[in-house]
DONUVO-383589 format. One record per residue: z, y, x of N, C-alpha, C in turn. Coordinates in steps of 0.1 Angstrom, whole numbers, padded with zeros to 4 digits, always signed. Atoms other than C-alpha are relative to their C-alpha. Example, Ala and Ser with C-alpha at 12.3 -4.5 7.8 and 13.67 -1.06 7.14 Angstrom:
BEGIN
+0000-0012+0009+0078-0045+0123+0000+0012+0009 +0000-0011-0009+0071-0011+0137+0008+0011-0008 
END
This chain:
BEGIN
-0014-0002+0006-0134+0156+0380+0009-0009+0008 -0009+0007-0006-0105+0146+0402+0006-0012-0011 -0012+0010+0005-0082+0117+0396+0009+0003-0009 -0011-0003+0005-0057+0136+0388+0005+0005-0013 +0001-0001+0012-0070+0155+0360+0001-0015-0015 +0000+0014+0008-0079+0117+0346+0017-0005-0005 -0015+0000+0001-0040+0111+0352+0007+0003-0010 -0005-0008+0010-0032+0139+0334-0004+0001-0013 +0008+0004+0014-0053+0130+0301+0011-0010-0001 -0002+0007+0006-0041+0098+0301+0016-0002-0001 -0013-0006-0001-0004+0104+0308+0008+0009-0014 -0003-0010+0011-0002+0128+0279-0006-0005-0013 -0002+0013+0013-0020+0101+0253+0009-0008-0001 -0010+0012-0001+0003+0074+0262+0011+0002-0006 -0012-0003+0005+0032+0088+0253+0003+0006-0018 +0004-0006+0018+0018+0102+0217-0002-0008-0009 +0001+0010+0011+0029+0091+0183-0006+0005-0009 +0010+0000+0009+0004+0091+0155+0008+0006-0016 -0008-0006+0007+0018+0105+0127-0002-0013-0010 -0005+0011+0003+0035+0078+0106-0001-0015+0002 +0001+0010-0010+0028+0049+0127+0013-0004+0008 -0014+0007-0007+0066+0050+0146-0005-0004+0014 +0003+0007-0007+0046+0042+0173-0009+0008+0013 +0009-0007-0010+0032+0053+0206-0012-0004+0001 +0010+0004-0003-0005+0054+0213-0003-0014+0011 +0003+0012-0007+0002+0029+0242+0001-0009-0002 -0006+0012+0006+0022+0005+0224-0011-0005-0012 +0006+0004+0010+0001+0004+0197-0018-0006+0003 +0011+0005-0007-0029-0001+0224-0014+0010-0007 +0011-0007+0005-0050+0025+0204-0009+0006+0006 +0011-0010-0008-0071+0045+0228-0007-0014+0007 +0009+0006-0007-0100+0024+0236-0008+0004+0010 +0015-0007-0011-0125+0045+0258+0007+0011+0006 -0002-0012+0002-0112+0075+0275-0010+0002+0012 +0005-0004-0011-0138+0095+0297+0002+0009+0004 -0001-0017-0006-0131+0127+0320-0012+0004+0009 +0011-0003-0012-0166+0141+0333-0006+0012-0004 -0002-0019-0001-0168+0177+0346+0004+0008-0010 -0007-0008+0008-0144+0188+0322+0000-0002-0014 +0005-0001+0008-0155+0175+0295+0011-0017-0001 -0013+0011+0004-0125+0148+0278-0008-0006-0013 +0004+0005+0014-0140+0122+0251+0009-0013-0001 -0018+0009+0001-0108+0098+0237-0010-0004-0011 +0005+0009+0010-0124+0070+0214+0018-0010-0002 -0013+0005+0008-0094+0058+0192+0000-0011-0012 +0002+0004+0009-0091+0030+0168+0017-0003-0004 -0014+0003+0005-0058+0026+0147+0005-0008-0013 +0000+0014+0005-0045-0001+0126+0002+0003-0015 -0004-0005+0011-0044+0023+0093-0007+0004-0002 +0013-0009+0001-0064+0044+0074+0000+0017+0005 +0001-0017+0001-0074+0077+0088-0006+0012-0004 +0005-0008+0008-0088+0098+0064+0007+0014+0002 -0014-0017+0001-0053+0127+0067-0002-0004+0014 -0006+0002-0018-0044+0115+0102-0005+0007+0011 +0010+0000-0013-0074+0117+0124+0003+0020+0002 -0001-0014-0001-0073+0159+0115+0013+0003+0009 -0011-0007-0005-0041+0161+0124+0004-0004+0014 -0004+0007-0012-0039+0138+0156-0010+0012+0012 +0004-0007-0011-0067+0163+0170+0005+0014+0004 -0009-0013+0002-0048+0194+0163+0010+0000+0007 -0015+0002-0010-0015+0181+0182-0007+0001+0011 +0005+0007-0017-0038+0166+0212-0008+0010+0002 +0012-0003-0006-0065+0188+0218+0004+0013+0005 -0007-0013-0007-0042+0226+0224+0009-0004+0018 -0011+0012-0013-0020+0199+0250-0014-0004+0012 +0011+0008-0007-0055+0187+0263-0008+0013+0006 +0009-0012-0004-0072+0218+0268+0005+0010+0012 -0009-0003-0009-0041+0230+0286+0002-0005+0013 +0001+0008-0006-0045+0210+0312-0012+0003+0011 +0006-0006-0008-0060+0222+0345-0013-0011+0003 +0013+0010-0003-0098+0209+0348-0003-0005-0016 +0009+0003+0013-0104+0202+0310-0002+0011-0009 +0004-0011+0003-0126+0225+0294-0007-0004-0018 +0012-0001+0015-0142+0206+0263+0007-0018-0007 -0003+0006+0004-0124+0180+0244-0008-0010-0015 +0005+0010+0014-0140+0151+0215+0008-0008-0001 -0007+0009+0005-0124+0124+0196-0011-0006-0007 +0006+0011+0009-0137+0096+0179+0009-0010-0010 -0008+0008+0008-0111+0082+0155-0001-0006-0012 +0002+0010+0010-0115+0053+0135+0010-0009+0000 -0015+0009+0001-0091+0024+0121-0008-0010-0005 +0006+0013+0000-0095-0011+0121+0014-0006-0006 -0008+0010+0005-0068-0027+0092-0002-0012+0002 +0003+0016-0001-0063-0065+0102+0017-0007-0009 -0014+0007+0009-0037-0091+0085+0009-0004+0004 -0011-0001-0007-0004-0087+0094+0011-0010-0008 -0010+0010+0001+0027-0114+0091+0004-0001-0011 -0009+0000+0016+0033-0130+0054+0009-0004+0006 -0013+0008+0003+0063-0147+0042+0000-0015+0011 +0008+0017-0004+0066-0181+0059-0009-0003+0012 +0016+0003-0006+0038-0180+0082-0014-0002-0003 +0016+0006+0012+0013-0185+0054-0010+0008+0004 +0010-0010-0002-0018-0177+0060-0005+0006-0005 +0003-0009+0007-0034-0147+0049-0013-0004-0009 +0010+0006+0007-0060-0153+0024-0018+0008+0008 +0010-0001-0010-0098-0149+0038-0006+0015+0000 +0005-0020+0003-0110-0115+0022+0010+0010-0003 -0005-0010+0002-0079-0101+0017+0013+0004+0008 +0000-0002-0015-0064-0089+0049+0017+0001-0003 -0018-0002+0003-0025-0076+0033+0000+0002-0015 -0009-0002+0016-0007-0078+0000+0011+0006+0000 -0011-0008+0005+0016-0057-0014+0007-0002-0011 -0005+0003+0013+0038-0064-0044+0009+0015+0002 -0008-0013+0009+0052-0033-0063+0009-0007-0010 -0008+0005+0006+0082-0043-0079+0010+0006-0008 -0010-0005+0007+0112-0034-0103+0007-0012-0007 -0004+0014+0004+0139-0054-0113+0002+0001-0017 +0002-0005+0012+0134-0033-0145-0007+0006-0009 +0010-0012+0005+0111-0019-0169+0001+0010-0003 -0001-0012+0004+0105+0014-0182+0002+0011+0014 +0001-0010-0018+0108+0029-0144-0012+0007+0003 +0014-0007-0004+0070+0037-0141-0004-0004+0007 +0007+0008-0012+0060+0012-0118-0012+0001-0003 +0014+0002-0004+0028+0004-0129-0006+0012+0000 +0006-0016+0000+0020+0044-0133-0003-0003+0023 -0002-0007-0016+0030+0043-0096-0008-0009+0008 +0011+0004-0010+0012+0011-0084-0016+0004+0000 +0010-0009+0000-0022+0025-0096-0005+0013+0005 +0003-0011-0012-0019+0058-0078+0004-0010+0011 +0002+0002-0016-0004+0041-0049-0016-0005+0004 +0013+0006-0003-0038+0019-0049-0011+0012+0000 +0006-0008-0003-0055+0047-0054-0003+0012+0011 +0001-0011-0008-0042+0071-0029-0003-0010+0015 +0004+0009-0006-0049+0041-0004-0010+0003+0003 +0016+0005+0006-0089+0039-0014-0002+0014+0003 +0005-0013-0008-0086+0079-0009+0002+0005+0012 -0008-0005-0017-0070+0078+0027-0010-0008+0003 +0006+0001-0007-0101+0054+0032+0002-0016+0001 -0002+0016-0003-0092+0018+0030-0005-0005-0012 +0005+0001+0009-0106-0003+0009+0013-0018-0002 -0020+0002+0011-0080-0015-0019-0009-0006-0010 -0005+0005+0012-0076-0038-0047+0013-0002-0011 -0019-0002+0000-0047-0039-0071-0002-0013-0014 -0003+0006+0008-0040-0069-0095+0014-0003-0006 -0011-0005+0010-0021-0069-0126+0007-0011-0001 -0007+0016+0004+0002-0098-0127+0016+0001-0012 -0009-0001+0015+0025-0086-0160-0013-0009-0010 +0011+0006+0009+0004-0114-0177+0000+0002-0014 -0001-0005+0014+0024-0106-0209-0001+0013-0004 +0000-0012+0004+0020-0070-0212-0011+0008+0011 +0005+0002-0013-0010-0065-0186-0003+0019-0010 +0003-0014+0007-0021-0022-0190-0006+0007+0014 +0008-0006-0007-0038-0020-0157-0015+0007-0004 +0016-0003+0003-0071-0019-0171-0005+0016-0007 +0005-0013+0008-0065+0010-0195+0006+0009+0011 -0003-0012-0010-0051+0034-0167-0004+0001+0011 +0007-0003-0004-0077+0027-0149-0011+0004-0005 +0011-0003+0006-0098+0038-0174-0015-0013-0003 +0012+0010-0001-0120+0003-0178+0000-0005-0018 +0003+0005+0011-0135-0002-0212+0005-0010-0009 -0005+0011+0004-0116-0027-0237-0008-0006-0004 +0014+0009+0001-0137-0059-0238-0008+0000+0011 +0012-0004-0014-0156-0050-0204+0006-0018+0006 -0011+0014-0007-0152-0089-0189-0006+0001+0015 +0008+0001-0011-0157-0096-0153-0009-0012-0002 +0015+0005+0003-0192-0110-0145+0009-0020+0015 -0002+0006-0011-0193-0145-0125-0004+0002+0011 +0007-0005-0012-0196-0149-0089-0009-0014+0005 +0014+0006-0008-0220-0168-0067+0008-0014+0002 -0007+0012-0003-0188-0192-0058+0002-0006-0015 -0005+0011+0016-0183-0220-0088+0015+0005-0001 -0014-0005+0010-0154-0209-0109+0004+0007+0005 -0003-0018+0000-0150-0173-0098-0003+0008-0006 +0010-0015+0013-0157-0137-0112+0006+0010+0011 +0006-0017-0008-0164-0102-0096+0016+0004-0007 -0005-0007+0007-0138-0081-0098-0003+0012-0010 +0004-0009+0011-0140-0050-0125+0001+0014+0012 +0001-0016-0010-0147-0017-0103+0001+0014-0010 -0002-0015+0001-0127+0020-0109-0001+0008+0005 -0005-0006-0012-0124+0049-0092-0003-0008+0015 +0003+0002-0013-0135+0031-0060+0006-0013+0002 -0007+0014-0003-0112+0001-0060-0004-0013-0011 +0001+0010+0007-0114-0033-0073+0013-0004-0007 -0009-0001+0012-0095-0045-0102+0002-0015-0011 -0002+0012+0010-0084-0080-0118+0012+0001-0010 -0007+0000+0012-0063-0086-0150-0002-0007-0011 +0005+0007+0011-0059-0105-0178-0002+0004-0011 +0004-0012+0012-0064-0075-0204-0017-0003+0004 +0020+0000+0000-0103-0084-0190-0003-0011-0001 +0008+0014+0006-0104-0123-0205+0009+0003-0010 -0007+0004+0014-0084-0118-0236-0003+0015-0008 +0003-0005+0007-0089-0097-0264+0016+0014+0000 -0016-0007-0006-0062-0063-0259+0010-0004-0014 -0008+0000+0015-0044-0070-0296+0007-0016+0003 -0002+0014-0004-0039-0110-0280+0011-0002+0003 -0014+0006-0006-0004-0120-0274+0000-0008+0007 -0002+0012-0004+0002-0142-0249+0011-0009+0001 -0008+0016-0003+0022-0172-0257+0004-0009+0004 +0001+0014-0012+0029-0190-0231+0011-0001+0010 -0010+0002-0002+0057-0205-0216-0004+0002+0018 +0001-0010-0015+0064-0194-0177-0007-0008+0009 +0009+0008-0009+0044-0225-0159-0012+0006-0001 +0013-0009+0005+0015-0213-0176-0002+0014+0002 +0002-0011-0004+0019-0177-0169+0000+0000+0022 +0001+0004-0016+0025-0189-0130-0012-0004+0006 +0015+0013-0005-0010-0212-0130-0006+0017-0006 +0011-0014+0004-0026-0176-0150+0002+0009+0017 +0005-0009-0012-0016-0153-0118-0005-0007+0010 +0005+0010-0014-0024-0180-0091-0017+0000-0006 +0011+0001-0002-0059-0181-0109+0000+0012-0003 +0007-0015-0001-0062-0145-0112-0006+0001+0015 -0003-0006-0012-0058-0139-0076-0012-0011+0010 +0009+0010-0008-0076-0168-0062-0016-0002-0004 +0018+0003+0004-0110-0174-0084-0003+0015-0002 +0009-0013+0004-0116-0138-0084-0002+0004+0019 +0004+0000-0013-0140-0130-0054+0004+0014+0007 +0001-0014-0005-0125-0100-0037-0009+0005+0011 +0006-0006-0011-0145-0079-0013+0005+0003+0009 -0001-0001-0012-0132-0076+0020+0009+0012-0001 -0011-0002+0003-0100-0064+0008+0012+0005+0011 -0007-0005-0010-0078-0040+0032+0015-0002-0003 -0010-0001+0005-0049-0036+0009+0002-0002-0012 -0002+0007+0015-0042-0059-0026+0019+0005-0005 -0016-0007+0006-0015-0039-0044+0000-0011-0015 -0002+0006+0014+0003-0064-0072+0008+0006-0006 -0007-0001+0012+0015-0049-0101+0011-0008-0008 -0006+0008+0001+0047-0068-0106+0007-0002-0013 -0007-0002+0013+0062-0076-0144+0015+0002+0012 -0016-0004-0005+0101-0065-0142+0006-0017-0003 -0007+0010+0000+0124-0086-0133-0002-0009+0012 -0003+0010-0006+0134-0120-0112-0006-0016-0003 +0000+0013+0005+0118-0150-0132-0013-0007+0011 +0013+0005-0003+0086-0172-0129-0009+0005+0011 +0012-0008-0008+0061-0148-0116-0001+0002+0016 -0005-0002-0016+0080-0137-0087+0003-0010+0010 -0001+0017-0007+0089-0175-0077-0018-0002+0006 +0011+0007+0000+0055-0183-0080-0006+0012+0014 +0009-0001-0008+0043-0157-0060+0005-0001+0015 -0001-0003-0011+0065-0158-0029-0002-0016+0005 +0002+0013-0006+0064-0197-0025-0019+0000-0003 +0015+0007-0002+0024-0198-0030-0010+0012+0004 +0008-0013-0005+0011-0162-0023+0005+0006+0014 -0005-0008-0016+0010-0145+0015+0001+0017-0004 -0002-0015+0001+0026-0112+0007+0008+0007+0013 +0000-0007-0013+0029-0090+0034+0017+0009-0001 -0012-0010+0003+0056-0067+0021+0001+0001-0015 +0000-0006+0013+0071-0052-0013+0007+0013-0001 -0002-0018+0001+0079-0018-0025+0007-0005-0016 -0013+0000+0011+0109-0012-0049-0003+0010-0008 -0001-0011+0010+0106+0011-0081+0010+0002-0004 -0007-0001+0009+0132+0028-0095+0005+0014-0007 -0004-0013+0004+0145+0056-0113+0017+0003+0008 -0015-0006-0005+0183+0078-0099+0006-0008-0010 -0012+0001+0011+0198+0063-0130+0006-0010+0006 -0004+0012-0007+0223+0038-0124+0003-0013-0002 +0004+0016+0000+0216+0010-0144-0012-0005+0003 +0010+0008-0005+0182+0008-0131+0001-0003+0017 -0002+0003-0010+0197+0010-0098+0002-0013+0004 -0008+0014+0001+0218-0023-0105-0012-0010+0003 +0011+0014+0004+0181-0043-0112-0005+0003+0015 +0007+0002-0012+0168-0027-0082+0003-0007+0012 -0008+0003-0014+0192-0041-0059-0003-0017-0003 +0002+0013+0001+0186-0076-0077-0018-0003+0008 +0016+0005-0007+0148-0074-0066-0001+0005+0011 -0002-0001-0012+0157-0064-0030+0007-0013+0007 -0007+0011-0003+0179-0093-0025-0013-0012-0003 +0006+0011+0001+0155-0113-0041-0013+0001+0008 +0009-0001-0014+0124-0103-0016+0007-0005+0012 -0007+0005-0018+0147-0110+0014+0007-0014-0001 -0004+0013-0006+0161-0144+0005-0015-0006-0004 +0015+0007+0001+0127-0154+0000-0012+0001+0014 +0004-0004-0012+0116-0140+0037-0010+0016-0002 +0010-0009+0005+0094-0110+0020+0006+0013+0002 -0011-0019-0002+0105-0075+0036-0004+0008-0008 +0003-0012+0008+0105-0045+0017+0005+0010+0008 -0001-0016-0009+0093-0014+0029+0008+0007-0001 -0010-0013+0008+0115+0006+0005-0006+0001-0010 +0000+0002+0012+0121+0018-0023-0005+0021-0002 +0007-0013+0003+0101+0049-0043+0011+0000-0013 -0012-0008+0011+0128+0067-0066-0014+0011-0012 +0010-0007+0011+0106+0076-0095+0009+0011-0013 -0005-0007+0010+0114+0100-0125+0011+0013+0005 -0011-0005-0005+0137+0121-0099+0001+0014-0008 +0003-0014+0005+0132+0156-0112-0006-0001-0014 +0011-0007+0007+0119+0173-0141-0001+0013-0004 -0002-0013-0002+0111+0204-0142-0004+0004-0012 +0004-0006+0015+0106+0227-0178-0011+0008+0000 +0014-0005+0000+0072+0234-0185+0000+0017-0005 -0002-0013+0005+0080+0265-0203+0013+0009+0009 -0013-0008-0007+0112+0281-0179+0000-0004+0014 +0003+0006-0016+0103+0263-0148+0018-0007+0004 -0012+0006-0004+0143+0249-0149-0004-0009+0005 +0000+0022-0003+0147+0212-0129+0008+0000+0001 -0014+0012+0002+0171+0189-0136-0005-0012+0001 +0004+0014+0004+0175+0158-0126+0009-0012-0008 -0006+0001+0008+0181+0146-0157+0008-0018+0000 -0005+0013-0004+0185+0108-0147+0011-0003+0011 -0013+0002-0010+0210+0112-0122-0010+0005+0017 +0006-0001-0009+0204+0121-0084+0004-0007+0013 -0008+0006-0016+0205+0103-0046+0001-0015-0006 -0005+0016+0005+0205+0072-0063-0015-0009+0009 +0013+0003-0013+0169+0061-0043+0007+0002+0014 -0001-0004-0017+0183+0074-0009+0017-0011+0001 -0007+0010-0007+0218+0053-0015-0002-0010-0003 +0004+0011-0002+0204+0023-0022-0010-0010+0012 +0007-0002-0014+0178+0028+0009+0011-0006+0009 -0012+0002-0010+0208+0033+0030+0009-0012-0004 -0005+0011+0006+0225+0001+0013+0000-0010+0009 +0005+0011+0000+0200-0020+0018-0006+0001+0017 +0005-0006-0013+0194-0003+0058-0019-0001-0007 +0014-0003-0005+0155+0003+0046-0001+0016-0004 +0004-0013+0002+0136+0034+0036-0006+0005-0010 +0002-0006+0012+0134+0060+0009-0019+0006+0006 +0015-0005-0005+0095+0061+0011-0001+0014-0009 +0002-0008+0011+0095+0087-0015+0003+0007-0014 -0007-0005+0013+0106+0113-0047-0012-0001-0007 +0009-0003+0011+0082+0111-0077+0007+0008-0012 -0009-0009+0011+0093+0138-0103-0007-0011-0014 +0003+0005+0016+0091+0133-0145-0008+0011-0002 +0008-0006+0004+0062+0149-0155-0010-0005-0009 +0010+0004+0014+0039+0152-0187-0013-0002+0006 +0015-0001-0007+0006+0156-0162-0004-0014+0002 +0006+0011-0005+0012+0120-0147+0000-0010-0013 -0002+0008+0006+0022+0105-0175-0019+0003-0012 +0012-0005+0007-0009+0122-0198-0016-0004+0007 +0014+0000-0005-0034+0115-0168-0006-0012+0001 +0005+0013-0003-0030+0079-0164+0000-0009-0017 +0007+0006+0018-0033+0071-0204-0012+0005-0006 +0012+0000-0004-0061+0086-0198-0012-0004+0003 +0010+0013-0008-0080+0060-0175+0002+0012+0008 +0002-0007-0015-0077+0090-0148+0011+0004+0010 -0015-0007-0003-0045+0091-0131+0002+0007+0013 -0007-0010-0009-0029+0114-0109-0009+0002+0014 +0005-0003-0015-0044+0112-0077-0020-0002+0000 +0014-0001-0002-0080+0109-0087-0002+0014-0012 +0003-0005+0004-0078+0133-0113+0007+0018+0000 -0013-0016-0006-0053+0164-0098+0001-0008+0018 -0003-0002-0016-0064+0154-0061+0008+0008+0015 -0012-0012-0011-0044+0186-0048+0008-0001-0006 -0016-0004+0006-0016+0185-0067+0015-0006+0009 -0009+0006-0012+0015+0178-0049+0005-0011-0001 -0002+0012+0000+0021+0149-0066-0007-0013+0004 +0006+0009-0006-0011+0132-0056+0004+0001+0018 -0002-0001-0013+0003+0143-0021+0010-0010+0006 -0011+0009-0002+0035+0124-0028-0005-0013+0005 +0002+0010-0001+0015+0095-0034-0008-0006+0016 +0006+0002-0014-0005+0094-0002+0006+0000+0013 -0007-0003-0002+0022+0105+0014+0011-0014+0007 -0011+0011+0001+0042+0073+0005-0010-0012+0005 +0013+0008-0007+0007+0050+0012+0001+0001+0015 +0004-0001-0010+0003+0062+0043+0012-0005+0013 -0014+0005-0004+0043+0054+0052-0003-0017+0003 +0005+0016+0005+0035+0016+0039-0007-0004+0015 +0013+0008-0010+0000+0016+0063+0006+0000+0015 +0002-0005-0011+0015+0029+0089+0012-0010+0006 -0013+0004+0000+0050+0009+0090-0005-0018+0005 +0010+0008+0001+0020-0019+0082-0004-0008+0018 +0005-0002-0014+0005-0012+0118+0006-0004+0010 -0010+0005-0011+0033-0015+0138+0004-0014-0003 -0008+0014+0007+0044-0049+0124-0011-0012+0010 +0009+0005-0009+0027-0079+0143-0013-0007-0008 +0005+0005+0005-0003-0098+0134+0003-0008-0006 -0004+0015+0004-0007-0127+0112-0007-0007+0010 +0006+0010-0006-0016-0152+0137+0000-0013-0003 +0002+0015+0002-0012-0181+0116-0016-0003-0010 +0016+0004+0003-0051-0175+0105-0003-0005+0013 +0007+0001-0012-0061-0177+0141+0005-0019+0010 -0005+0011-0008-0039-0208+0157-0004-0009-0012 -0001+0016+0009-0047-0245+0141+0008-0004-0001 -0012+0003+0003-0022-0262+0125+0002-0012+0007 -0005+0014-0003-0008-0292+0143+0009-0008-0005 -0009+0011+0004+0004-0325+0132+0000-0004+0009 +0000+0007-0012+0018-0347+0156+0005-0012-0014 +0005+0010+0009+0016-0382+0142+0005-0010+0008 -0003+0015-0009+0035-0417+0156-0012-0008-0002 +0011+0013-0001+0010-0446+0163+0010-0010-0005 
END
């Protein structure tokens, strides 16, 4: 095989972007191995997201372009992804098993966040990464039941002194305080104390080698959200809201409040946009519309996503089976993966955390 063919392979990866990544294969350093011998092209790929959708489609673009190409007659890939932990707040370091965090947010209830952070973690865990999602609405916690986990089920301890296993659904791992209190339990407790409950959710629970920790964020600005940007390494957050326009108002309070705290947000997922009539097939969007896209453009980030109003998601995930594990094709579990895969990919391009890897120095007078 000439040179030149070689040239011409690698010439025509370099310049190719990955589908939601923003990013060229060269930049992003992804092609590890390439071989050209007697016609025969094999491209070993690793990329910094999950490729469960991608990989199909990355061969489909490259391999009619590759085949084209005088002197190659037989094309393979090998595409796999290697998630590592990319830049918190601060420079904090990333915690040891669990590589990126995510906080799902609203500066308001009633929007559907936590409908939405449960699929998102889910559509995550079905692109291939492996996901946890903790519930940190300490007073009104309801991860457990929409993931379908038994009331009463507690986690087991772990092997380290004063830990516990997380509770496993659907594929992912799963902490909450609906799994040490009884669900009918009020909790009464003033906001220090709900601050010291999520810091030990998150910390004595032993996660497993955790790709992507989606937190389920109570609504609003107070305690919780303090507590977690000064003592938790959150990678990014993701905005919930509905078109309407007083939940617009809150959403813009929990964008500002990620960014004077150093915590970027990817963008924001406009929930409730649509609804369409079960019986006449009309849509309306009854909450108002464009209200997600100008607040995006506001705030210069990105409308990751439309989620319509529908009886399916709301019926699936009261359930214990929600949307994307239990209507896998549906177009709404599409959305969801859709918007995951924006997140991982947005993720990828971003730089490492390297304040796991460098030692910290003090300098010290004598």
């Amino acid at each position: 095989m000439s040179n030149a063919t070689h040239e011409a392979v690698e010439q025509l990866l370099v310049g190719y972007e990955p589908p939601y990544l923003n990013q060229s294969l060269a930049k992003a350093r992804a092609v590890k191995e390439l071989q050209v011998v007697d016609g025969r092209v094999q491209i070993d790929m690793e990329l910094g997201y999950p490729v469960t959708t991608v990989a199909e489609t990355i061969k489909s673009d490259l391999e009619p372009k590759l085949l084209a190409l005088d002197g190659v007659d037989q094309v393979s890939f090998n595409i796999t992804s290697k998630v590592v932990a990319h830049q918190a707040q601060k420079n904090m370091k990333s915690m040891g098993n669990v590589r990126n965090i995510i906080a799902v947010a609203s500066g308001k209830g009633g929007v559907g966040k936590s409908t939405t952070t449960v699929n998102l973690a889910l559509a995550m865990a079905a692109e291939g990464a492996r996901v946890g999602i903790l519930d940190a609405d300490i007073y009104g916690p309801s991860q457990g039941k929409m993931l379908g986990i038994a009331a009463g089920k507690r986690p087991q301890p772990a092997e380290v002194q004063n830990t516990m296993l997380p509770l496993q659904a659907h594929g992912i791992q799963a902490m909450s305080m609906s799994f040490l209190i009884d669900e009918d339990q009020p909790m009464v407790w003033r906001g220090p104390m709900v601050s010291g409950a999520l810091q030990q959710l998150l910390e004595q629970t032993q996660w497993d080698d955790i790709d992507y920790l989606f937190i389920d964020m109570p609504p609003g600005t107070g305690d919780i959200q303090l507590t977690l940007s000064q003592k938790v390494p959150v990678t990014g957050a993701v905005i919930v809201t509905t078109p309407q326009d007083i939940a617009l108002l809150d959403a813009k309070k929990g964008i500002e409040m990620f960014r004077k705290v150093d915590i970027p947000v990817f963008g924001v997922i406009e929930n409730m946009s649509l609804h369409t009539c079960s019986k006449c097939g009309h849509s309306e969007p009854i909450f108002g519309e464009g209200g997600g896209e100008r607040i995006a453009a506001q705030y210069d980030t990105e409308l990751l996503g439309r989620l319509p109003l529908t009886m399916a998601i709301r019926e699936q995930v009261d359930a214990g089976n929600p949307t994307v594990v239990s209507a896998p094709d549906s177009a709404e579990a599409q959305s969801y993966r859709d918007i995951v895969l924006k997140l991982a990919g947005s993720l990828a391009a971003r730089g490492k955390n390297y304040a796991n890897v460098f030692p910290e120095i003090v300098v010290q007078n004598d």
